[in-house]
N, C-alpha and C positions, 0 to 999 in steps of 0.2 A: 582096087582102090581101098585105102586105111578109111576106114567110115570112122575112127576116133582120130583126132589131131593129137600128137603125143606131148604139145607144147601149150596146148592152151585145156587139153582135156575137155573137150566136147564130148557131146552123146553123140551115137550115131547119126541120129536124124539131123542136127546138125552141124554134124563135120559134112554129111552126103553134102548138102545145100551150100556150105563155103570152101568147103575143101579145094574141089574144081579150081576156081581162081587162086585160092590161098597157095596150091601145088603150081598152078599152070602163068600165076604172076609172079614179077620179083616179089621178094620180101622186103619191106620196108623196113622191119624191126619193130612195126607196133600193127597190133591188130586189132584191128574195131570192131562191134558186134553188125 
C-alpha cells in the first residue's frame, strides 16, 4: 500500500488512516480531511 497519497500529499501516517477508503471507495473528486 502508497502510505503517501500522490494527490493530496499526505504524510504517511495519514495516507495509512485514509488511504484504505480513499483507494477502496469511488472518488468523488473532492476530498475531505
Amino acid at each position: 500500500d502508497a502510505s503517501d497519497d500522490p494527490d493530496t500529499g499526505r504524510v504517511t501516517s495519514e495516507g495509512d488512516a485514509f488511504g484504505p477508503k480513499s483507494f477502496e471507495a469511488p472518488v468523488k473528486g473532492e476530498v475531505d480531511d
